[in-house]
N, C-alpha and C positions, 0 to 999 in steps of 0.2 A: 442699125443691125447690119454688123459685114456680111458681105454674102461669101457663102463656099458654093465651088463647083462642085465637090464633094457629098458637101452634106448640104443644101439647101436646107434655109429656114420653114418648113413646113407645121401648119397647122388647120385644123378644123372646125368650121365656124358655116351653124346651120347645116351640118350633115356636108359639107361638100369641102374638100382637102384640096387647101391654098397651097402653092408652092413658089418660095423667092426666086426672081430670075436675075435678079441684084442685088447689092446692097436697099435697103428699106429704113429708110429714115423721116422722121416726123420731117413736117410743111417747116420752114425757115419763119424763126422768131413766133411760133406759137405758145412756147411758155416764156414770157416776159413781161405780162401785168396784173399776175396776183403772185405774192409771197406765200407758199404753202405747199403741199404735197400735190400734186401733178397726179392722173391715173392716165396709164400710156392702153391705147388700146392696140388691135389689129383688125383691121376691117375687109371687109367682103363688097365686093362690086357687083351684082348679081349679073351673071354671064363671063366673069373673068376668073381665071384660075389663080391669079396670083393675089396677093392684098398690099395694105397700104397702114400706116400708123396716122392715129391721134389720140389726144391727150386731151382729160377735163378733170375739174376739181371735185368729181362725183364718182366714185368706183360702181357707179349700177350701170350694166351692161346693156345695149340696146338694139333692138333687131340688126341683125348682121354684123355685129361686133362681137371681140372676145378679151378681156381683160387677160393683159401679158405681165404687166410691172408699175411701176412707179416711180414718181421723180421727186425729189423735194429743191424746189426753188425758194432760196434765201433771200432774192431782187435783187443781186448782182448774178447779171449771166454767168461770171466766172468765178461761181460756188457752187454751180448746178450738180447735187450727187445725184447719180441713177443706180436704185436696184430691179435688177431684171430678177424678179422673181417668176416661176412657173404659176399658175393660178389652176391653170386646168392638164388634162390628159387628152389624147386618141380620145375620140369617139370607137365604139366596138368595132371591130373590123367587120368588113363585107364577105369574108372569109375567114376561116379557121380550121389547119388542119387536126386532126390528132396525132399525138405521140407517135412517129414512125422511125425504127431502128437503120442505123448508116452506118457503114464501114467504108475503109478508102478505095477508090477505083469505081465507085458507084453513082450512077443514075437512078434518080429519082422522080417520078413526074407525079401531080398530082392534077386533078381537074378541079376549077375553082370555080368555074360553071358564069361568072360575073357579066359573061358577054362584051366586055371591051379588056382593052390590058390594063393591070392595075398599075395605080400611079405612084402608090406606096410598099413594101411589101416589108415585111423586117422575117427574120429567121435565125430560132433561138437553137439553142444546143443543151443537153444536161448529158451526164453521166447515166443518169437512172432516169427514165420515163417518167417523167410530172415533179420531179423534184423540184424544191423550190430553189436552189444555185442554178441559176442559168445564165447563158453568157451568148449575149448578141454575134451572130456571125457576121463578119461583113469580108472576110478575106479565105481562102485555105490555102494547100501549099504543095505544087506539082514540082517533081523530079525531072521529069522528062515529057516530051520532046527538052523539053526547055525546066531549068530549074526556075521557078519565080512563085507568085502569092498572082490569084487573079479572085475575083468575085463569082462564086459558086451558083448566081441567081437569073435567070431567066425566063423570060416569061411573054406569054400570047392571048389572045381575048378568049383561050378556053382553057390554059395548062399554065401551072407555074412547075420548071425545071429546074431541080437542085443537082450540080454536078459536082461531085467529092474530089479532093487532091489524091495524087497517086501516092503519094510519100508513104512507105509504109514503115517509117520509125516515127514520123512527128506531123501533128499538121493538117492532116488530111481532111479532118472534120471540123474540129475546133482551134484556130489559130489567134490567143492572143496573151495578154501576160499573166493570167490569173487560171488560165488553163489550156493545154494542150493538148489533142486527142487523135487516135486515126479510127475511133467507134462512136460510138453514141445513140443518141438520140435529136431528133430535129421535131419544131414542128413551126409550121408557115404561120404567119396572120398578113393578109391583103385587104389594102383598100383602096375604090374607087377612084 
């Protein structure tokens, strides 16, 4: 699994949210003595934050493990197909804000009461409150001081801060290819 600086591989296994701080690759030469479909797992170290892969000819999952994909090994290594399939979701989040309305040049705080800083947070965007088109924020888009795209997300062991672009033709709220906005609606989910 490559790792991004970016977007780290991130997953939740037994309530507690792993995050890559590398690439994450199964042990060297662990599928090489049975012909058949491989299950790749992600596993939990209990006290560490990040996980680690392995793979068995059984898809049942088992304390601190989390079924990611599958491999089908033909008994030459150099047939090996991988699909990385999703198998699961997030767990609920440790927070959840409600539908709150944005326009550009705005500050936002909300208190999310969690007591440490969360380690995941994502932030959605609609046109209408609760609608079901919604579109990940991860960028907006400021004019000035400086004209650029920065990340609208910040956050403390009691408040997470959403700060709006100032653009007030494009941007401001919603920046990406499927829709643009300088209004809307946001709403947080945070976890642990």
């Amino acid at each position: 699994m490559p790792y991004s600086a970016s977007f780290p591989a991130t997953i939740v296994i037994n309530g507690c949210l792993l995050k890559a701080r590398g690439n994450v690759d199964l042990p060297a030469n662990l599928i090489q003595s049975i012909a058949g479909t491989w299950y790749i797992f992600a596993v939990r170290t209990p006290g560490s934050t990040t996980f680690t892969l392995t793979a068995n000819t059984t898809s049942a999952e088992s304390t601190n493990q989390r079924l990611v994909g599958e491999v089908y090994y033909t008994g030459d290594i150099s047939y090996i197909e991988c699909y990385l399939n999703p198998k699961s979701k997030l767990s609920d989040p440790d927070y959840e804000s409600a539908w709150f309305a944005v326009t550009s040049q705005g500050t936002y705080v909300r208190a999310h009461n969690l007591g440490v800083t969360p380690s995941l947070i994502t932030l959605v965007w609609c046109l209408t409150a609760g609608t079901t088109y919604q579109v990940p924020v991860t960028v907006v888009v400021s004019t000035a001081p400086t004209q650029g795209e920065y990340n609208p997300l910040y956050a403390d062991e009691s408040n997470i801060t959403v700060i709006t672009g100032n653009s007030a033709s494009y941007d401001a709220t919603c920046h990406s290819r499927v829709a643009q906005s300088t209004a809307g609606y946001y709403k947080i989910r945070a976890y642990k």
